[in-house]
C-alpha positions as CSV (number, residue, x, y, z in Angstrom):
1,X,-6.7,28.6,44.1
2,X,-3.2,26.9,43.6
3,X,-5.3,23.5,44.1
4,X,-7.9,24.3,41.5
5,X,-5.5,25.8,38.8
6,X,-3.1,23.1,39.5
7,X,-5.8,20.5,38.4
8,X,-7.2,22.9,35.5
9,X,-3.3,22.5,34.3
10,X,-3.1,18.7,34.9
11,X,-6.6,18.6,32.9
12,X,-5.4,20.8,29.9
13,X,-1.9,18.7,29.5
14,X,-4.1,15.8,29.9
15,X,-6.0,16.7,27.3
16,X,-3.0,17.6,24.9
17,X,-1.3,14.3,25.5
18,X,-4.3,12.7,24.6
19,X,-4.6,15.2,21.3
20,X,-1.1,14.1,20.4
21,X,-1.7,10.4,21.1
22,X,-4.8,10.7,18.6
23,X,-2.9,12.2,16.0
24,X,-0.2,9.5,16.4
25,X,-2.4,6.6,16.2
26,X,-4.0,8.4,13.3
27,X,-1.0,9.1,11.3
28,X,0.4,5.5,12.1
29,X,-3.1,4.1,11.0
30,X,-2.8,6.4,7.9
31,X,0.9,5.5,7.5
32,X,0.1,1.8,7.8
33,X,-2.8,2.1,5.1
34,X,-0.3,3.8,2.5
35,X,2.0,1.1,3.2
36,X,-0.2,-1.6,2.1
37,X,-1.5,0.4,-1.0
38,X,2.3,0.2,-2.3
39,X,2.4,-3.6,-1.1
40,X,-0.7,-4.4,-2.5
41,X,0.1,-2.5,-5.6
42,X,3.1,-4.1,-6.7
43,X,2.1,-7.3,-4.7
44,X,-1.0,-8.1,-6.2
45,X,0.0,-8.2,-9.7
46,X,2.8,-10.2,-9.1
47,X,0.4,-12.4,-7.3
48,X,-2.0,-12.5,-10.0
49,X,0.5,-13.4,-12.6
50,X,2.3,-16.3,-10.9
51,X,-1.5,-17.3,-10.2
52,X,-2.7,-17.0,-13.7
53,X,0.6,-19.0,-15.0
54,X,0.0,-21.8,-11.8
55,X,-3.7,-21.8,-13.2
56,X,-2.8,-22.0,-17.0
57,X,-0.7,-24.9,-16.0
58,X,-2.9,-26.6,-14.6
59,X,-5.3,-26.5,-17.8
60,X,-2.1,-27.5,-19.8
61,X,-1.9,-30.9,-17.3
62,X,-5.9,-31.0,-18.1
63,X,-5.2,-30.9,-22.0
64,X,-1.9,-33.2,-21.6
65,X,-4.3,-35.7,-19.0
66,X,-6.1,-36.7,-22.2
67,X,-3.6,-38.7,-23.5
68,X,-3.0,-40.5,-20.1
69,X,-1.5,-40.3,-16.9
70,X,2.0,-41.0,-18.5
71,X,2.0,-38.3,-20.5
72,X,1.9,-35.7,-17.4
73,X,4.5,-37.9,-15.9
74,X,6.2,-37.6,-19.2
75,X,6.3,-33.2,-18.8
76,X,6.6,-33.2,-15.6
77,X,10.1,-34.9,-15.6
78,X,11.6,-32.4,-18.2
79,X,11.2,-29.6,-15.8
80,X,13.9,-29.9,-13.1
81,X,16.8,-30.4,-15.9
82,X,15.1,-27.4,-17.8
83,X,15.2,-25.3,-14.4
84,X,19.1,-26.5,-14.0
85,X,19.9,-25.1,-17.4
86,X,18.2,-21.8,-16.4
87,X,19.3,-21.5,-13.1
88,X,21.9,-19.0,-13.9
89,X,19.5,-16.8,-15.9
90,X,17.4,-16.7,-13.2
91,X,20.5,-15.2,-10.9
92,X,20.5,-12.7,-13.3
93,X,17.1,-11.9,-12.8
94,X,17.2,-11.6,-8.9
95,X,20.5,-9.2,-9.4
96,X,18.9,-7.1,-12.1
97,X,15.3,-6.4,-9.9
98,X,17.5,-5.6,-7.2
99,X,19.6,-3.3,-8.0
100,X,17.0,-1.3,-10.5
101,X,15.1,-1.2,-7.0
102,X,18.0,0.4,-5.4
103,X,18.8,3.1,-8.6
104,X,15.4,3.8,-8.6
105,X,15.5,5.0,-4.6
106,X,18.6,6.8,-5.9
107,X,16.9,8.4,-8.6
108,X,19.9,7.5,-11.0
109,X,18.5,6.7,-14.2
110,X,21.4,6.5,-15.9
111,X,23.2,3.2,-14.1
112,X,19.1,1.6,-13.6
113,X,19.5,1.4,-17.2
114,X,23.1,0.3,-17.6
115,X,22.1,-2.7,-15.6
116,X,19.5,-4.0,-17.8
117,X,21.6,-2.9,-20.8
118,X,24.4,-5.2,-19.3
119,X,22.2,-8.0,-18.7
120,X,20.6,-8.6,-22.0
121,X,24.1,-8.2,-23.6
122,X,25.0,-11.0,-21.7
123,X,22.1,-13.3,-21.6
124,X,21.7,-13.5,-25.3
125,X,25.3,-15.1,-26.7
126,X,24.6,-17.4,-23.2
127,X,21.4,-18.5,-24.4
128,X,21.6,-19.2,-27.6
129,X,24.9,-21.4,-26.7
130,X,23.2,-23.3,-24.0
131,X,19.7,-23.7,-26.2
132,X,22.2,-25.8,-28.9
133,X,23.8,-27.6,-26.0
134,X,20.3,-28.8,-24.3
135,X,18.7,-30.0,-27.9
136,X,22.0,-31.9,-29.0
137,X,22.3,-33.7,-25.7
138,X,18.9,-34.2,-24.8
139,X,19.1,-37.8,-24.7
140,X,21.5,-37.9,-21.9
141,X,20.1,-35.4,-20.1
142,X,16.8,-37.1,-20.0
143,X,18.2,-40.1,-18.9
144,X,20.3,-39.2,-16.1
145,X,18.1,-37.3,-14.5
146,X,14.2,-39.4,-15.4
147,X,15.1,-42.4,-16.6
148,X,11.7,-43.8,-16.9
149,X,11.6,-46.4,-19.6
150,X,7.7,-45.6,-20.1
151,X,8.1,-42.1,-20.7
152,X,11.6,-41.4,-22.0
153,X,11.1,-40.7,-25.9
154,X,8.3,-38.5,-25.3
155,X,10.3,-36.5,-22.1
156,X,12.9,-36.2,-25.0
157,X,11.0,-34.7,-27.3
158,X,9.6,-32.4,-25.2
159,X,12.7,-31.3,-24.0
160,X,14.4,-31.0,-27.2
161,X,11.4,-28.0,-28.6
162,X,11.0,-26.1,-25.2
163,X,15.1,-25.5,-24.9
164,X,15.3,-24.9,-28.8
165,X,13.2,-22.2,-27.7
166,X,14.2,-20.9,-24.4
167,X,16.0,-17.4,-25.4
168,X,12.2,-16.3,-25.8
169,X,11.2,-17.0,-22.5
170,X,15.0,-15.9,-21.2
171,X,14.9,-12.7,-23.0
172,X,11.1,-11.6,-21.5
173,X,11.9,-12.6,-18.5
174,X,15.2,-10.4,-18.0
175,X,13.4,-7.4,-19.5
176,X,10.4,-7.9,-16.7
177,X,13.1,-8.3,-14.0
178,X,13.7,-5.1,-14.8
179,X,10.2,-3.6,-14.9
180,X,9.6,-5.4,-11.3
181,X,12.8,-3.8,-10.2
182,X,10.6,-0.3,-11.3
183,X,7.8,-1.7,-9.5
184,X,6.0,-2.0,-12.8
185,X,4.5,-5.4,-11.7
186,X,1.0,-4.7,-14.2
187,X,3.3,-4.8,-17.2
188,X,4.8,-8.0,-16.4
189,X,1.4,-9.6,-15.6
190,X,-0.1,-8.1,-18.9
191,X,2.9,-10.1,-20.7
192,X,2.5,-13.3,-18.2
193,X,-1.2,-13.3,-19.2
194,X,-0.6,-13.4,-22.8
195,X,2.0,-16.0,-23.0
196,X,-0.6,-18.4,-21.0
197,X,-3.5,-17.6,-22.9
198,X,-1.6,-18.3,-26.3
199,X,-0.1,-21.4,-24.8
200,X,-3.5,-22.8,-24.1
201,X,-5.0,-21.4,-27.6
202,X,-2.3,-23.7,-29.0
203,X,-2.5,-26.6,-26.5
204,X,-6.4,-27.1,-27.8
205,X,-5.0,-26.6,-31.7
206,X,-2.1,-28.8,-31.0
207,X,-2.7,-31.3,-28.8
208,X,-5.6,-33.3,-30.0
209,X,-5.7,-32.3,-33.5
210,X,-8.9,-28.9,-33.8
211,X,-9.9,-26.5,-36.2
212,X,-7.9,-28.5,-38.8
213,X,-4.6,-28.3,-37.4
214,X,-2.5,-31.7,-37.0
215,X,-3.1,-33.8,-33.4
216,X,0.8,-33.4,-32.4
217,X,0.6,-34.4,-28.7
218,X,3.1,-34.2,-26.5
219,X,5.1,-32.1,-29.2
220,X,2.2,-30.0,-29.6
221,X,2.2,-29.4,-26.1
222,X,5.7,-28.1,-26.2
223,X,5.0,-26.4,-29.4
224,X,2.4,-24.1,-27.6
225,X,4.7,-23.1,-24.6
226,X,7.2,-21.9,-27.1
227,X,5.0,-19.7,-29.2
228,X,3.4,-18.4,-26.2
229,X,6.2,-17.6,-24.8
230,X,7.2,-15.2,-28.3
231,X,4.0,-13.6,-27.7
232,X,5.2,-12.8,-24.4
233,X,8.5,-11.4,-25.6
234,X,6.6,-9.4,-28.6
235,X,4.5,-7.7,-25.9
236,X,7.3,-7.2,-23.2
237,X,9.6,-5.2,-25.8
238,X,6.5,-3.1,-27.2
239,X,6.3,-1.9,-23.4
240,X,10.0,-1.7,-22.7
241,X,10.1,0.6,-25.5
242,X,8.2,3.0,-24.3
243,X,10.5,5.8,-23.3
244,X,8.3,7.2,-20.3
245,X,9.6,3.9,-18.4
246,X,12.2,4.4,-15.9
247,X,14.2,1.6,-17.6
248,X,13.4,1.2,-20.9
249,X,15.3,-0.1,-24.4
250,X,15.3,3.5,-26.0
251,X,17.2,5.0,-23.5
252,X,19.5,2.2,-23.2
253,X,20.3,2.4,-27.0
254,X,20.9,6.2,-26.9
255,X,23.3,6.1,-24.2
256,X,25.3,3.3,-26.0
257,X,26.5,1.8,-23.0
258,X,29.4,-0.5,-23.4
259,X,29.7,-4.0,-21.4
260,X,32.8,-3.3,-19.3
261,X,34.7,-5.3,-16.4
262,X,33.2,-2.1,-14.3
263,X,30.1,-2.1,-16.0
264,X,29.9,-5.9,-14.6
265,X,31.5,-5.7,-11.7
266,X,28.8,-4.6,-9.4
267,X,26.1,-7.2,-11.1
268,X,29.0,-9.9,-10.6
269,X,29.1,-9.2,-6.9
270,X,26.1,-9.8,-6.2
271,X,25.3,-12.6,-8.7
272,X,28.1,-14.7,-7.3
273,X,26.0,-15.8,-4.5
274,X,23.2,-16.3,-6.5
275,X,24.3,-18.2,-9.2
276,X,26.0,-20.4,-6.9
277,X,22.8,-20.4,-4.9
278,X,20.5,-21.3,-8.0
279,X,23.4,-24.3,-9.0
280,X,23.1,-25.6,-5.7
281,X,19.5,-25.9,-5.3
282,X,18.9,-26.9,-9.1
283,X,22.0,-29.7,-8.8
284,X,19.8,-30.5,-4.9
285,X,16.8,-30.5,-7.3
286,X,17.7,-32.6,-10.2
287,X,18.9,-35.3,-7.4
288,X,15.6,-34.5,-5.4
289,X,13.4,-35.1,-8.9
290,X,15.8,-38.4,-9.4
291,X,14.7,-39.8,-6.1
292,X,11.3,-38.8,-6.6
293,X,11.0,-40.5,-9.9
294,X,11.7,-43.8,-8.2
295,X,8.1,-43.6,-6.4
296,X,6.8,-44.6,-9.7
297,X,4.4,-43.1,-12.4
298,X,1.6,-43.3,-10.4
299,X,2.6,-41.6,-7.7
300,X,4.8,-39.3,-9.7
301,X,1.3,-38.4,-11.1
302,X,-0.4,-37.4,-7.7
303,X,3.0,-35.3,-7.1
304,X,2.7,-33.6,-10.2
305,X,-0.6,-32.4,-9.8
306,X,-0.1,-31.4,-6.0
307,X,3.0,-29.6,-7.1
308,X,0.8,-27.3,-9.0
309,X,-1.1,-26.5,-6.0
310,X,1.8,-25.8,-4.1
311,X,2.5,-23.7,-7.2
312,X,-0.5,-21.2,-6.4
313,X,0.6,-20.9,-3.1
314,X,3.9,-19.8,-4.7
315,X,2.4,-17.6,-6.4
316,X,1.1,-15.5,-2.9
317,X,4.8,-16.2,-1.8
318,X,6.0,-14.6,-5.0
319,X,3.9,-11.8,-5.3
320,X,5.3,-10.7,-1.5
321,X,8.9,-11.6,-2.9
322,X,8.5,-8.9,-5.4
323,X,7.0,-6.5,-3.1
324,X,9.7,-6.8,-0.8
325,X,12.5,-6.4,-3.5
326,X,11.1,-3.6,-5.2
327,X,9.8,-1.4,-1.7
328,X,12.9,-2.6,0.3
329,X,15.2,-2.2,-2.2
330,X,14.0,1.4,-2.7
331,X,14.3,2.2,0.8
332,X,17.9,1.1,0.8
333,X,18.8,2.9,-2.1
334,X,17.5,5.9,-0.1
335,X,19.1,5.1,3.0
336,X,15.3,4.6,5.0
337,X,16.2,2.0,7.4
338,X,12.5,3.3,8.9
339,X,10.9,2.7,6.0
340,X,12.3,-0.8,5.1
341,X,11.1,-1.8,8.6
342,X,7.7,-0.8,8.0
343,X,7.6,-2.6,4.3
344,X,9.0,-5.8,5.8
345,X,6.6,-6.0,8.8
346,X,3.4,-5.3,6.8
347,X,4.7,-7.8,3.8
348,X,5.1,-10.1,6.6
349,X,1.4,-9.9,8.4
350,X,0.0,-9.7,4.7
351,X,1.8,-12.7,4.2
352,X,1.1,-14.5,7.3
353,X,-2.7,-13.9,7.1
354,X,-2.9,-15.1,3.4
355,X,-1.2,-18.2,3.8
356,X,-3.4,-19.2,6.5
357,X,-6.4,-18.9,5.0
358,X,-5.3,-20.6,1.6
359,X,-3.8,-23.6,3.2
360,X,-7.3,-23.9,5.0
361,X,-8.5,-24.0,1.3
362,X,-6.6,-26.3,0.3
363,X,-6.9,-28.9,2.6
364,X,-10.8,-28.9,2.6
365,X,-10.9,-28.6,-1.4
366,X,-8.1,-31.6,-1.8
367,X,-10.7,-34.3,-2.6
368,X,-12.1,-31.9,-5.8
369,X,-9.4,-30.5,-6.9
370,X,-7.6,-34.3,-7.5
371,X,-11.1,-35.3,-8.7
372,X,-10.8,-32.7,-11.9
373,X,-8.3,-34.8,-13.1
374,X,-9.0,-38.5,-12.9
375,X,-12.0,-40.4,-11.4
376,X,-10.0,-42.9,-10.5
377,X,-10.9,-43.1,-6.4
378,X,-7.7,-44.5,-5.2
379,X,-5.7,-41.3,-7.0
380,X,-8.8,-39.0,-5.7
381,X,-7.9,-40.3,-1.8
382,X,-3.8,-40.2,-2.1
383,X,-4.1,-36.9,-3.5
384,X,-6.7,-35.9,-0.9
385,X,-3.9,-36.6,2.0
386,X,-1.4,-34.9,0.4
387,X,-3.5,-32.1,0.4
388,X,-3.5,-31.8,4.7
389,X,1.0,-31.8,3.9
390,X,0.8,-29.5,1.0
391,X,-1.3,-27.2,3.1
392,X,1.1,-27.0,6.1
393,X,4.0,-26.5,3.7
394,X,2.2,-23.3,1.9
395,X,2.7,-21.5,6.0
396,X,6.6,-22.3,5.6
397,X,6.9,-21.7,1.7
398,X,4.8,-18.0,2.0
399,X,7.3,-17.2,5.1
400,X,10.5,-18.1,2.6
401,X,9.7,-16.2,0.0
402,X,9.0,-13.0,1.8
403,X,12.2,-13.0,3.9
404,X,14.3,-13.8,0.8
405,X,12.4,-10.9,-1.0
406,X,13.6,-8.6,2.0
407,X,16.9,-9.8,2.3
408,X,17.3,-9.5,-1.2
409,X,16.0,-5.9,-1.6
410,X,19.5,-5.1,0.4
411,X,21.6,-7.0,-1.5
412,X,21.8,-10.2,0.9
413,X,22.2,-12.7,-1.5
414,X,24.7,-14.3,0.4
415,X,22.7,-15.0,3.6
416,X,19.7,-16.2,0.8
417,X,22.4,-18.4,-0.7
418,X,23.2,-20.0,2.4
419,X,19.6,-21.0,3.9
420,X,18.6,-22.0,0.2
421,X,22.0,-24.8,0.2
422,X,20.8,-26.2,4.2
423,X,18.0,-26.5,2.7
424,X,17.7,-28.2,-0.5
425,X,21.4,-30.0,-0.4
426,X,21.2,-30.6,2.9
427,X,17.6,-30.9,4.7
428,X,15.8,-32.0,1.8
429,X,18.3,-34.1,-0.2
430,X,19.3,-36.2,2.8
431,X,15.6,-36.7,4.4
432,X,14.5,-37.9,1.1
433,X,17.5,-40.5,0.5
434,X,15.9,-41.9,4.1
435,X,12.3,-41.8,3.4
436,X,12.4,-42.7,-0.1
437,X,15.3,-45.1,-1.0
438,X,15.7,-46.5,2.8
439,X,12.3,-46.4,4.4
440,X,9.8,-46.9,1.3
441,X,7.2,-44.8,1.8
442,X,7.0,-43.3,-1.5
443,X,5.3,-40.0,-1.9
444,X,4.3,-39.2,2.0
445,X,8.5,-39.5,2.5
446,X,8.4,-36.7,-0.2
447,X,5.7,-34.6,1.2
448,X,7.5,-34.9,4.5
449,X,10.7,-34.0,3.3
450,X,9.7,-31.0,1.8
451,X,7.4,-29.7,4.7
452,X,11.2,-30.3,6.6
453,X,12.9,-27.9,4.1
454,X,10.9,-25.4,3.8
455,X,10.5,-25.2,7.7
456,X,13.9,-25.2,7.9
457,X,14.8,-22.3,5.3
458,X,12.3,-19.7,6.4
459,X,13.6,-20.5,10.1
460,X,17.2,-19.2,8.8
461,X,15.9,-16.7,6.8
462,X,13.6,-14.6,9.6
463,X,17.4,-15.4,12.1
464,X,18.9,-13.3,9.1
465,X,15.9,-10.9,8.9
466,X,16.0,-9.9,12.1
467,X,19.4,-9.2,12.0
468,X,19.8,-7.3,9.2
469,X,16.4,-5.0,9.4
470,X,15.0,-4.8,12.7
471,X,18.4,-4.2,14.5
């Protein structure tokens, strides 16, 4: 008798540990499916509107490839001394997604607000000085950092409208760092879509001379970024008004809040390390483009276009970024530490899988994608090979972005700061000086170098993951 009920007993708690280990795996399935939802809700639009922007610019490359390979060479050069000038801005914008995220886990409306309020009051006199600054000296500019005889006047002039016109694109932007902060990530890819579908609308106007508006060229070119970039802005503030937005303007104006040292202080903290971060790599950057430009136009050409589909691959990485700011922010603002884990190993695996599968795109679909913009076979083949580095990069670059959106959803800036210098100043700025200015190998030294940088800063940044999440 003792026997038998002894094993009816072992049966029964046999049983109920089995129960219980059902229920867990369900609820962690469960748990693990409403984690992704929220990834893939604030995720995916992010995704989609760094993708529909990386797409729109390739179309504007298309348009600008009709008057010639130099005339892409001639854009492309105006970007890294454009990025310089808004590097700051774009510390801003880090700061201000970061800590709405956190004042949103808080529930504290009142300072969410106050940060965006701060922000814009300070962005706007900034702008407008550095806009006057840029188109007085653009000559200079150009030439210091793409001196290429061929392409100078035009890089000039293209130059000169865009950063007449930046406090459009600024201003937008800092409002949808905000609204990503909120997880609002639809609103800012509604606004994203609308500035690239009237950029293109006005590239085909502008450009070549349709529907009986002036052929304008390269200024057209620039002409269309600008306006698209007001429609952006018109959009972004018709949203940001409405008053059922965690942040929004309304509120901000009723509350009259007042820029003060304290006000500041907190966004100051943290945007130390990121404005020095974002100087460091754009200085590292405008050196990088310097050596790069030395390859020639040709080859400058080939890089240009690869660069945009490293840009859709930026786009996954950006998308995860945002994510990761927004959901691990949250959890920090409400002390989780269990629920930032979760966020930043699903983000991760999303991430992971993603990146495989588009870099095996993009290696198999090099040949086509170079083909859509010149028929020229020799272009077609070097572009083709820089496909197989391109595609190994987008594992490294997806794994960056989503340990910088994690660290920076806790306010580790400085740690973000750090990898980001090794990387660009130090990795990538000294590997190129070898492989480009010493060795000669033109544009496979600069597909190397930056396969070797971006390796090297997602390396740092999972060291710093690790130890400031999982432990």
């Amino acid at each position: 008798m003792i026997n038998t009920s002894t094993k009816k007993g072992v049966l029964v708690i046999k049983r109920i540990n089995e129960e219980e280990e059902s229920v867990t795996d369900t609820r962690e399935k469960m748990d693990n499916k409403s984690l992704n939802r929220e990834i893939y809700a604030i995720g995916i639009p992010s995704f989609l509107e760094t993708l529909f922007t990386t797409f729109a610019s390739i179309i504007d490359s298309k348009m600008v490839s009709a008057m010639g390979v130099t005339a892409i060479s001639a854009i492309s050069v105006t970007n890294q001394p454009r990025l310089f000038i808004f590097a700051i801005f774009f510390a801003f914008n880090t700061v201000t997604s970061s800590l709405v995220a956190r004042y949103v886990g808080r529930n504290d409306r009142d300072m969410a607000n106050r940060v965006l309020d701060s922000v814009l009051k300070i962005i706007i006199p900034l702008s407008i000085l550095l806009s006057i600054l840029s188109v007085f000296f653009a000559r200079p500019i150009m030439i210091a950092f793409a001196n290429q005889k061929d392409t100078l006047n035009d890089s000039i002039l293209y130059f000169r409208i865009i950063m007449a016109g930046m406090i459009f694109n600024l201003l937008f932007m800092a409002i949808n760092s905000a609204l990503r902060g909120c997880g609002k990530t639809k609103i800012t890819f509604a606004t994203n879509v609308t500035s690239c579908v009237v950029n293109i609308f006005f590239n085909y106007l502008l450009i070549e001379g349709h529907l009986g508006f002036p052929r304008l060229e390269i200024a057209g070119a620039a002409i269309a970024t600008v306006l698209g970039n007001v429609a952006a802005l018109v959009l972004t503030l018709w949203f940001a008004f409405k008053q059922d937005l965690f942040v929004n303007i309304p509120y901000c104006l009723k509350k009259k809040f007042k820029v003060t040292r304290d006000s500041v202080s907190e966004i100051m903290e943290l945007a130390k390390s990121c404005i020095t971060d974002s100087l460091a790599m754009r200085i590292s950057l405008l050196l990088i483009a310097a050596i790069v430009a030395r390859i020639g136009s040709y080859q400058m050409a080939v890089y240009s276009i690869g660069m945009h589909l490293l840009n859709v691959n930026m786009a996954l990485g950006m998308g995860l970024q945002t994510a990761g700011v927004a959901l691990v922010g949250r959890s920090f603002g409400a002390d989780d530490k269990n629920a930032m884990k979760a966020y930043q190993k699903c983000i991760l695996k999303i991430g992971f899988c993603t990146s495989v599968l588009l870099a095996i795109l993009i290696i198999a679909g090099g040949r086509w994608f170079f083909g859509f913009f010149s028929n020229d076979d020799v272009f077609i083949k070097m572009g083709a090979y820089s496909c197989i580095f391109i595609g190994v990069i987008t594992l490294s670059q997806t794994m960056k972005f989503v340990y910088s959106g994690v660290l920076q959803g806790i306010g580790a800036m400085k740690e973000v700061m750090i990898a980001s210098i090794v990387s660009f100043a130090g990795v990538n700025l000294m590997t190129l000086l070898i492989f480009v200015l010493v060795l000669h190998i033109g544009i496979w030294g600069v597909w190397t170098s930056t396969l070797l940088s971006q390796t090297t800063q997602a390396l740092m940044l999972l060291y710093w993951t690790k130890h400031r999440i999982e432990k």
